[in-house]
C-alpha positions in Angstrom: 61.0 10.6 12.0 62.1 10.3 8.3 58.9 10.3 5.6 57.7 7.3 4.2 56.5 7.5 0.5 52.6 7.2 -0.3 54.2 4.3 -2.8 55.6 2.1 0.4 52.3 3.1 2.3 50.6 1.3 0.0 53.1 -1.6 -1.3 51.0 -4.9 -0.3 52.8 -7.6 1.6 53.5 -10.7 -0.1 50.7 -13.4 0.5 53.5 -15.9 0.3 55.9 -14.1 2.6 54.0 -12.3 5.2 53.6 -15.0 7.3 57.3 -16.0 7.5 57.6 -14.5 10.9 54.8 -17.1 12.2 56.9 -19.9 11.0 60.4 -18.5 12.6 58.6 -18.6 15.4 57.3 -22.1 15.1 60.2 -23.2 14.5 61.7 -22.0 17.0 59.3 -23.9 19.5 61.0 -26.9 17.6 57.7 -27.6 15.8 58.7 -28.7 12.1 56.8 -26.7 9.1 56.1 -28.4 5.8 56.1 -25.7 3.6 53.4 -25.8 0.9 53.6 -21.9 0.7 56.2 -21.3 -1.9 57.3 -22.4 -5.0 60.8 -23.3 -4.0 61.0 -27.1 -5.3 63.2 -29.6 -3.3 64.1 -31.0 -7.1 68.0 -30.8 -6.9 69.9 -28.4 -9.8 71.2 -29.9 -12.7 74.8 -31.4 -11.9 76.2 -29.7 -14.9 74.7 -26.3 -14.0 76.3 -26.8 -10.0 79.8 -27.5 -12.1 79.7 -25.2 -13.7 80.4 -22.6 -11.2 82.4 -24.9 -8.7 84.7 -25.4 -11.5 84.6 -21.4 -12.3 88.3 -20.3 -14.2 88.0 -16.5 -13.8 90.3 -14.2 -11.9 87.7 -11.4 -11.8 84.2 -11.5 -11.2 83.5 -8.5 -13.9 80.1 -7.1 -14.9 77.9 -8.7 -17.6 76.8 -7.3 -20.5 73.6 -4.9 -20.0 71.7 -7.1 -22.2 73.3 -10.5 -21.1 76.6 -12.1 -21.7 76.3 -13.5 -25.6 77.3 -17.3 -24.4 74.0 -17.3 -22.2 71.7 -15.9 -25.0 72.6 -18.0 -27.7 71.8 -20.9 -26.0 68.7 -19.1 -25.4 68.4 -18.3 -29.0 69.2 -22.6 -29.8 66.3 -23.2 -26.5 64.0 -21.3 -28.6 65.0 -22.5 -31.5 64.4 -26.2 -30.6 60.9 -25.0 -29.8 60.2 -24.0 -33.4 60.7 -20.5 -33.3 63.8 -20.3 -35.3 63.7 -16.2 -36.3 64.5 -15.4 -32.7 68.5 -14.7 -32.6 70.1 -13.2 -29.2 69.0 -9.6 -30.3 65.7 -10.4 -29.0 66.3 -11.4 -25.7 67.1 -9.0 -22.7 68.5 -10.8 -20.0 67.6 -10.1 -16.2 68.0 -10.6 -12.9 64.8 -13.1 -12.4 61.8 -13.3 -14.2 60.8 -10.4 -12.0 63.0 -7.8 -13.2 62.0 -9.0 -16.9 58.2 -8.2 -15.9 59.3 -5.0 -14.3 61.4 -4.3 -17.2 58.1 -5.1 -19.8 55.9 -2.9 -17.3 58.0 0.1 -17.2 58.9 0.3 -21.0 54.6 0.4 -21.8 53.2 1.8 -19.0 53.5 5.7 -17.8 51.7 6.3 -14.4 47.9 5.7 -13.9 47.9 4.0 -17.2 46.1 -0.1 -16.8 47.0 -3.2 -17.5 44.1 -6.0 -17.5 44.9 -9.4 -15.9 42.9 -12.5 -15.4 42.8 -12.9 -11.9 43.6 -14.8 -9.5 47.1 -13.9 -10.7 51.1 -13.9 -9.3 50.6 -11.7 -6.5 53.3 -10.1 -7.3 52.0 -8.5 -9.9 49.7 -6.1 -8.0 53.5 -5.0 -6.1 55.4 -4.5 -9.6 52.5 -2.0 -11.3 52.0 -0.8 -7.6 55.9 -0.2 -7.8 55.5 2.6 -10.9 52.1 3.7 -10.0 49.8 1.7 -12.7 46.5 0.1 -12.3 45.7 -3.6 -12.1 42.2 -3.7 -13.8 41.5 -7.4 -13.1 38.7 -10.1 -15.3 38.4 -12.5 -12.3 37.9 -16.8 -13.1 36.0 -18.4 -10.8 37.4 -22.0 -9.3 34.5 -24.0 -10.4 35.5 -23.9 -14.3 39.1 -24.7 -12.7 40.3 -21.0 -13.2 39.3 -21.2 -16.9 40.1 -17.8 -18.8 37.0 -15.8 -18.4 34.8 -14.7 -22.2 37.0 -12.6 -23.7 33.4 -9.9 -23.6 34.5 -9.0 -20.3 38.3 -8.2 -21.3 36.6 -5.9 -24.3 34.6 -4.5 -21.8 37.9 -3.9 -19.4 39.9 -1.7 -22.3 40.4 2.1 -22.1 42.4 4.5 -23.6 44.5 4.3 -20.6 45.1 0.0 -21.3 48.2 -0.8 -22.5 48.8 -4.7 -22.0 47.1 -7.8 -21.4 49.1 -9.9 -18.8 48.9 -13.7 -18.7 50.5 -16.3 -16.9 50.5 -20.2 -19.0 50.9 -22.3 -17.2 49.4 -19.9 -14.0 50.6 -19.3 -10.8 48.4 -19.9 -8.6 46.2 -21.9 -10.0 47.9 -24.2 -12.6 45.3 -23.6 -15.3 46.8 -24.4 -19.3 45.1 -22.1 -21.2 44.0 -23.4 -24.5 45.2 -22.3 -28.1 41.9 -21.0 -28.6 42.0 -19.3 -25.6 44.9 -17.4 -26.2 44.3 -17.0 -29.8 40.8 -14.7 -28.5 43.5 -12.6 -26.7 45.9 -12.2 -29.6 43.1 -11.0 -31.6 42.1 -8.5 -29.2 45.4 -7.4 -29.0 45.3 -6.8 -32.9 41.9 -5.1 -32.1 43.4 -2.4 -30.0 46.9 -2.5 -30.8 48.0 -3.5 -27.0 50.3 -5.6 -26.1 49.9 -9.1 -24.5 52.9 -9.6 -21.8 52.9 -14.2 -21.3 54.9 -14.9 -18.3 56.1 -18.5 -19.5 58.2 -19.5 -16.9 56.3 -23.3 -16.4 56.2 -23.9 -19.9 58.2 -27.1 -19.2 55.9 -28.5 -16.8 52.6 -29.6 -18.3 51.4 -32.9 -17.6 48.8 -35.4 -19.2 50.1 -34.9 -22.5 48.9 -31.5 -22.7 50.7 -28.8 -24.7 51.7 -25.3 -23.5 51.3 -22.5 -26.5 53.4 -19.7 -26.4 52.1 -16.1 -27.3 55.1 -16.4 -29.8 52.8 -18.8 -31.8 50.6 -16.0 -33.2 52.3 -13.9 -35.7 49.3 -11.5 -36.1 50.4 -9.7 -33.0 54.4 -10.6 -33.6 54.7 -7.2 -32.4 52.5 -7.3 -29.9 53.6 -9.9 -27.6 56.5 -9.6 -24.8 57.3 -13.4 -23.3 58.5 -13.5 -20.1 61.0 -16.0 -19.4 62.9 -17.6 -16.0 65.1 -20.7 -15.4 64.2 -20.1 -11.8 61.4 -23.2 -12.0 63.0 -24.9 -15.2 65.8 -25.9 -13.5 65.4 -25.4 -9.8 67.7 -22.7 -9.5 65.4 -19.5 -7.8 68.4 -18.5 -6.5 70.4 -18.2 -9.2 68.3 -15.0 -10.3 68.4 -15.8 -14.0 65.5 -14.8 -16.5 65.1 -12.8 -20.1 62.4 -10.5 -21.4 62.2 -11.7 -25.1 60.0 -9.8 -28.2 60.4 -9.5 -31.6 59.5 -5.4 -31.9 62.7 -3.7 -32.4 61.0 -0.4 -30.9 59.9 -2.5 -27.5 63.6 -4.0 -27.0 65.1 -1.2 -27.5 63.3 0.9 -25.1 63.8 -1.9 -22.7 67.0 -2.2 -22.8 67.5 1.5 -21.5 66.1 0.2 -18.0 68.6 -2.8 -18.2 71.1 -0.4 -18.8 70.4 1.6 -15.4 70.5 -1.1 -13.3 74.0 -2.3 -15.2 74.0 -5.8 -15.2 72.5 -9.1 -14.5 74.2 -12.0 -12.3 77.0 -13.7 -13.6 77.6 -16.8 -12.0 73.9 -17.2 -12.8 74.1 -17.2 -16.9 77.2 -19.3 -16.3 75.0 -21.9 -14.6 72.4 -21.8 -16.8 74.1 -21.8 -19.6 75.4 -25.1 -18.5 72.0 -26.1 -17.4 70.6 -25.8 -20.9 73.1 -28.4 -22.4 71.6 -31.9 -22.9 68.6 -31.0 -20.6 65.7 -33.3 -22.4 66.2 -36.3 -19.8 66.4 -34.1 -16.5 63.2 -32.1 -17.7 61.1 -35.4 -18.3 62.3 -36.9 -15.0 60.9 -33.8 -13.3 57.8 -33.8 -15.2 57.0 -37.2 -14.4 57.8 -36.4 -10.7 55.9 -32.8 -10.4 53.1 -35.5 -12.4 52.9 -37.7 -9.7 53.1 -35.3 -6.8 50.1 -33.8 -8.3 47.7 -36.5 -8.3 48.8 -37.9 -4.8 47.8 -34.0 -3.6 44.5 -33.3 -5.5 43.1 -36.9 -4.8 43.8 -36.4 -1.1 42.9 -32.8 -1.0 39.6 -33.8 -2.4 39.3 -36.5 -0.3 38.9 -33.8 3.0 35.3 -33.1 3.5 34.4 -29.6 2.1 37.6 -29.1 0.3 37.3 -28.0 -3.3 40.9 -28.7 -5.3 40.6 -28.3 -9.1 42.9 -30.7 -11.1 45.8 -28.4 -12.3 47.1 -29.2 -16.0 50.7 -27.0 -15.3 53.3 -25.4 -13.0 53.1 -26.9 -9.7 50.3 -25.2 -7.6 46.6 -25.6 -7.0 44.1 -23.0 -6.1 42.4 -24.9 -3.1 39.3 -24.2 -1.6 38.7 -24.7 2.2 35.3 -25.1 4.6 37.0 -22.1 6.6 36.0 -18.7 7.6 39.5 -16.9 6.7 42.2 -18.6 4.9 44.6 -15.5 6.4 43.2 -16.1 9.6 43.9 -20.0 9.4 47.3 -20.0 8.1 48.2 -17.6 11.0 46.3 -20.2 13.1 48.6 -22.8 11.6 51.8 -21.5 12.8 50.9 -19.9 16.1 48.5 -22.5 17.5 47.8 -25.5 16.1 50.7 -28.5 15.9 50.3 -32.3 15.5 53.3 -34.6 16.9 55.3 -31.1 16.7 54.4 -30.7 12.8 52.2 -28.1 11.5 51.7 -26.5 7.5 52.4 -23.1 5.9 50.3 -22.3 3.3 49.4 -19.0 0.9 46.4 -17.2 1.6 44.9 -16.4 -1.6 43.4 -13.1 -0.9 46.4 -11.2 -2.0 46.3 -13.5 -5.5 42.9 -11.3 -6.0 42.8 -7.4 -6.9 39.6 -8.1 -4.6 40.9 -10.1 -1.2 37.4 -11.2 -0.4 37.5 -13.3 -3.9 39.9 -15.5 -2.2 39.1 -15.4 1.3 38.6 -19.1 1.7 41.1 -19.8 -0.5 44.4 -21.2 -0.3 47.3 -21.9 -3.0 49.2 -25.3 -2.4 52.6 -26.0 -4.1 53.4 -29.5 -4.6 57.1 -28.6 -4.2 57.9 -31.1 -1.7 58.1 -35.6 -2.0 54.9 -37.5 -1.7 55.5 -38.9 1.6 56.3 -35.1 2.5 52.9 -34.3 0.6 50.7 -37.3 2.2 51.7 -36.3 5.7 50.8 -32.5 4.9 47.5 -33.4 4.2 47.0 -35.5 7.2 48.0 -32.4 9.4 45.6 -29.9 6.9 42.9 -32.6 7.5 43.2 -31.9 11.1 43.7 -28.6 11.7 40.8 -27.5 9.5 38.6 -30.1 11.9 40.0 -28.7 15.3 39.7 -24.9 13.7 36.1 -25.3 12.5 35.6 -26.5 16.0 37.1 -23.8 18.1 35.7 -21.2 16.4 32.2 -22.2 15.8 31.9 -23.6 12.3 30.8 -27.1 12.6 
């Protein structure tokens, strides 16, 4: 039998995917799944990005440019712009295939292996797989869900930093939890960045969606560490287009982009068709962002009221993105979810949800825990509930927990 590398031994599944088999299955029985596991909105694409590539005029399909084609950037570069920082030209973006690449990208240009990168934690699970990926340790300052997921004192990041840390690694607005951190918040970790010349890596990919007249600040807004901060970018969640496999690593330290740019280089080129759509996409976008804001808005007070409503259910009120960190009066929230698909149905419906464990350096952090994205139309939402509602009665009853 061919060898397996110790770095797939010891790749962790995804807590949003693993359990994709279960609902195959289900679904197979002709039981329908409401999927509150993954942050794939039902929010239709902008028309003008969709026409973009049905009415396509090329005769080849060629490669992009390494870096991204120059149409897409600058109207990154005039996005940017609109959003006040107006030194940012299309020299400072990299684009890449999905905000994932871009943190990839970020992590591999700092990082050399066993070298440490501190996150606040719960945290995009799929962080742990992309420092996994080149051997680099997640050293994690874990929020706790009764101060909503607030960032924790920024004592216990000082007391996190080696010689071995190279970047701080935030996610505003988060995934999982949907936690806006604060200007003061973020301004504690761009001093502290200043402090030990690291860099701070801001995954901004929900910066649109903020709700309750709330205001998401970019790492951009601190020019003490202007060379100190990497944003992370997508269009993935801005416009509804995951597939589309569009996103940028943008910084304004010449010696960081042009490292980075090396790795974009190796893997030749990001997708076409994608920076031809969302180039379209960012044309006269202000009304289709505010009719999703006010839609993700009211999704998310239908779901945290009734959430709450469920005896023993803890649901923080998220101020961003479109997820909630849930708790639930459950033994295992992997062991429920499974139970979900295999076992448990209502009038042939059951839910799929994300165990939080694997949103946690430490699984047992998260063990009755569950993430819940609000991706899908209230009446979609409201009948979710009704079927969580029940499942976690008839659970805790056949295995002991009433």
């Amino acid at each position: 039998m061919p060898k397996i590398s110790q770095r797939a031994q010891h790749m962790p599944a995804s807590p949003v995917r693993k359990l994709v088999p279960y609902a195959t299955i289900a679904k197979q029985k002709g039981i329908k799944v409401y999927h509150l596991n993954i942050g794939q909105p039902d929010i239709e694409t902008p028309e003008t990005a969709l026409n973009a590539v049905k009415n396509i005029d090329l005769k080849v399909l060629e490669y992009a440019l390494s870096e991204g084609n120059i149409e897409y950037r600058k109207a990154l570069t005039d996005y940017y712009h609109s959003l006040g920082f107006t030194d940012l030209n299309p020299d400072n973006f990299i684009v890449t295939n999905g905000g994932s690449e871009a943190l990839n990208f970020a992590i591999s240009t700092l990082c050399d292996d066993g070298d440490e990168i501190i996150i606040p934690e719960p945290y995009y699970a799929n962080y742990n797989g992309f420092a996994g990926t080149f051997n680099i340790n997640v050293v994690a300052v874990p929020s706790t869900i009764d101060t909503g997921f607030a960032l924790p004192s920024i004592e216990e990041f000082e007391k996190k930093i080696t010689d071995k840390t190279r970047a701080i690694v935030v996610c505003n607005p988060g995934n999982p939890t949907g936690y806006l951190y604060s200007r003061e918040e973020l301004q504690k970790l761009a001093e502290i960045a200043k402090k030990h010349d690291i860099v701070i890596i801001s995954d901004e990919v929900y910066r649109e969606y903020v709700y309750d007249g709330e205001e998401q600040i970019s790492m951009f807004e601190f020019p003490e560490v202007a060379d100190n901060v990497i944003v992370i970018d997508s269009e993935s969640k801005r416009y509804s287009m995951c597939g589309a496999r569009i996103g940028c690593l943008i910084t304004r330290s010449k010696k960081i982009h042009d490292a980075a740019i090396l790795f974009a280089q190796a893997r030749l080129s990001p997708v076409l068709l994608g920076q031809i759509a969302a180039t379209a996409a960012h044309k006269n976008d202000a009304e289709y962002i505010a009719k999703v804001r006010e839609e993700y808005t009211n999704r998310r007070n239908l779901l945290v009221e009734l959430l709450n409503e469920i005896p023993g259910v803890i649901c923080p009120k998220p101020k961003g993105a479109f997820y909630c960190g849930v708790e639930l009066p459950v033994d295992d929230s992997d062991k429920f979810a499974q139970w979900l698909l295999e076992s448990y149905s209502n009038n042939n419906e059951t839910v799929m949800v994300a165990p939080m464990g694997g949103f946690y350096s430490n699984p047992e952090l998260g063990k009755k825990q569950v993430r819940i994205a609000y991706v899908l139309k209230q009446e979609d939402l409201k009948r979710s509930v009704e079927l969580l509602k029940d499942a976690i009665e008839k659970y805790r009853t056949e295995f002991g927990l009433n």
